[in-house]
C-alpha positions as a Markdown table, in Angstrom:
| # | Residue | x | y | z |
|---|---|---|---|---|
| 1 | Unk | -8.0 | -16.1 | 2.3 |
| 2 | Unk | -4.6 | -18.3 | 2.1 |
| 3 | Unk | -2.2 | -16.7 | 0.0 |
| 4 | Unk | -3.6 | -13.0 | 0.3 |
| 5 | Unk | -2.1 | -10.3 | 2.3 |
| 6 | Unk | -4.5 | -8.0 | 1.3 |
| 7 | Unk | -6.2 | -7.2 | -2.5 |
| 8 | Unk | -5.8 | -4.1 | -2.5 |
| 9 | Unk | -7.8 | -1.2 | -2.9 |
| 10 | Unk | -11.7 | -1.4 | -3.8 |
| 11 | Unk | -11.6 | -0.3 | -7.5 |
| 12 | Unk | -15.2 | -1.3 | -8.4 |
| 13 | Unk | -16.9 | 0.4 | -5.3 |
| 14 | Unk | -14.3 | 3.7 | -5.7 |
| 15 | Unk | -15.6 | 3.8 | -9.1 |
| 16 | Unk | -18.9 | 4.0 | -8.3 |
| 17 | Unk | -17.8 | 7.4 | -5.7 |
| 18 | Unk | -18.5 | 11.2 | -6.8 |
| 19 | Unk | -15.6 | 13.1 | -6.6 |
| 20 | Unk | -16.1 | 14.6 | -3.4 |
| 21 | Unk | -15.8 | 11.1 | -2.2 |
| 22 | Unk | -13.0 | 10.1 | -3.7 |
| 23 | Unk | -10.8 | 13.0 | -2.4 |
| 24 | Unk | -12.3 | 12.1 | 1.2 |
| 25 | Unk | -11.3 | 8.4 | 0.6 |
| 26 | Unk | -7.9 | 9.2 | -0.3 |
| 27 | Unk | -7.0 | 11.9 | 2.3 |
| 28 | Unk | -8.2 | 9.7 | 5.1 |
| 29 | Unk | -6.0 | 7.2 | 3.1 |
| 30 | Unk | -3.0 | 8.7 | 3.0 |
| 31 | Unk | -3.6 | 10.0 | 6.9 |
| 32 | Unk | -3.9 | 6.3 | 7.6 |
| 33 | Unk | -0.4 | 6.2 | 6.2 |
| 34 | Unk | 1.5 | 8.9 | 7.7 |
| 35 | Unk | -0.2 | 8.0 | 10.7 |
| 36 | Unk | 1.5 | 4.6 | 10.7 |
| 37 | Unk | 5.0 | 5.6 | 8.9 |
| 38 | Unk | 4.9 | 8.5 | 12.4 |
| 39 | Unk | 3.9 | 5.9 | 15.2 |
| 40 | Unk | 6.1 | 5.6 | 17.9 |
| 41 | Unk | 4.9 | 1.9 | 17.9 |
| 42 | Unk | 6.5 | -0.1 | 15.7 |
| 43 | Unk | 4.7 | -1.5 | 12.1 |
| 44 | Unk | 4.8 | -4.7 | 10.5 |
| 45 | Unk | 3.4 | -6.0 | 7.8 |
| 46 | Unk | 3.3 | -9.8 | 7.9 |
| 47 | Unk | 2.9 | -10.5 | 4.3 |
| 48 | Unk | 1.5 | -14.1 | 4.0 |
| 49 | Unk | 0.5 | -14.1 | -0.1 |
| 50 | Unk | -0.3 | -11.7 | -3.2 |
| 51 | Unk | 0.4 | -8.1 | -1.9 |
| 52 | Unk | -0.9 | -6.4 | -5.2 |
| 53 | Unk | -1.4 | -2.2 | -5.5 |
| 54 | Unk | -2.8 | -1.4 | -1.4 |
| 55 | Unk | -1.3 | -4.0 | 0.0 |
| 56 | Unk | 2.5 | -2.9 | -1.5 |
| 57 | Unk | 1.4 | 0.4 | -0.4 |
| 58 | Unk | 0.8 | -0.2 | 2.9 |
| 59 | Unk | 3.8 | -2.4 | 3.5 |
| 60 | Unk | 5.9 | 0.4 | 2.3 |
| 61 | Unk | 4.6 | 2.6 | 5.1 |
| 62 | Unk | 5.1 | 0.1 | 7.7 |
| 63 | Unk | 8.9 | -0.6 | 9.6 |
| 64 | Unk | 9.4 | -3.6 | 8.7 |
| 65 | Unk | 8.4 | -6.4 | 6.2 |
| 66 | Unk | 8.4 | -9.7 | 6.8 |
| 67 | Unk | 7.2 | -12.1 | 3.7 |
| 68 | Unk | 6.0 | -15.8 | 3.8 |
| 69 | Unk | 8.1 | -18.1 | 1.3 |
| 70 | Unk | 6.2 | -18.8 | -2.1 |
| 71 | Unk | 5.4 | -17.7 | -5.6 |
| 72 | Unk | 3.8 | -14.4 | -4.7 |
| 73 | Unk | 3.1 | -11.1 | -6.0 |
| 74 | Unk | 4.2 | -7.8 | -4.9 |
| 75 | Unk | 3.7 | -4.4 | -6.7 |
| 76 | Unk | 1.9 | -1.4 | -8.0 |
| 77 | Unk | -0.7 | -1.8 | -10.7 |
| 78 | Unk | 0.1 | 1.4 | -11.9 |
| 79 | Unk | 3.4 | 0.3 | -13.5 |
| 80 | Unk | 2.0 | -2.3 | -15.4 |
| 81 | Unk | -1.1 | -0.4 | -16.5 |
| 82 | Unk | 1.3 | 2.5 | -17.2 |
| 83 | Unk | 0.2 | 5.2 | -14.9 |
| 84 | Unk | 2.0 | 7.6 | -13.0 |
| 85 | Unk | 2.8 | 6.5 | -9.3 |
| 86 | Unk | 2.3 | 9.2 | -6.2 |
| 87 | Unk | 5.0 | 11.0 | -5.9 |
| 88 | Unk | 4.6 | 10.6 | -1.9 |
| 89 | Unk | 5.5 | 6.9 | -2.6 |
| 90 | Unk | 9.1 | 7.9 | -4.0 |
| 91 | Unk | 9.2 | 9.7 | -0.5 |
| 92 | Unk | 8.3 | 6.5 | 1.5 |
| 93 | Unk | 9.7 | 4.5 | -0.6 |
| 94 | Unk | 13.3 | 6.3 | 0.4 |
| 95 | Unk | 12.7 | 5.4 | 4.1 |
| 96 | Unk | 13.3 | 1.9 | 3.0 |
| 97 | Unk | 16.8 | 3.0 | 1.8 |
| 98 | Unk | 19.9 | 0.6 | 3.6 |
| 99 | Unk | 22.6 | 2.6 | 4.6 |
């Protein structure tokens, strides 16, 4: 779709997991994640619209970001619903620190 990077997670269909499921989503999730953040071979995340909840996610975990010019979104739902954030994202998120 023009103007999406990526939606994000599922919500309606991870709703509709047990619990068992859900932990199995997530673990192979975050694996995904460190997986990529590991690689010897380089990440980007070409970023060409909205970038909501996932799609921030998985950009943090990438090497390098590169954004297409226009009005779009990038962030975690759970700040603006008010829920905690992973802590393993304050972890990633330092990666990103300039020095």
């Amino acid at each position: 779709m023009d103007g999406i990077f990526t939606a994000g997670l599922d919500v309606k269909t991870l709703l509709t997991l047990s619990r068992d499921e859900i932990d199995i989503f997530f673990k192979a999730f975050w694996g995904l994640m460190a997986k990529i953040s590991k690689s010897p071979i380089p990440f980007a995340a070409a970023m060409t619209g909205h970038s909501p909840a996932g799609g921030t996610v998985l950009s943090i975990f990438c090497d390098y970001r590169i954004a297409a010019k226009g009005d779009y979104k990038i962030g975690m739902n759970e700040v603006f619903l008010g829920l905690p954030v992973p802590m393993i994202l304050y972890k990633a998120l330092s990666r990103l620190r300039r020095e």
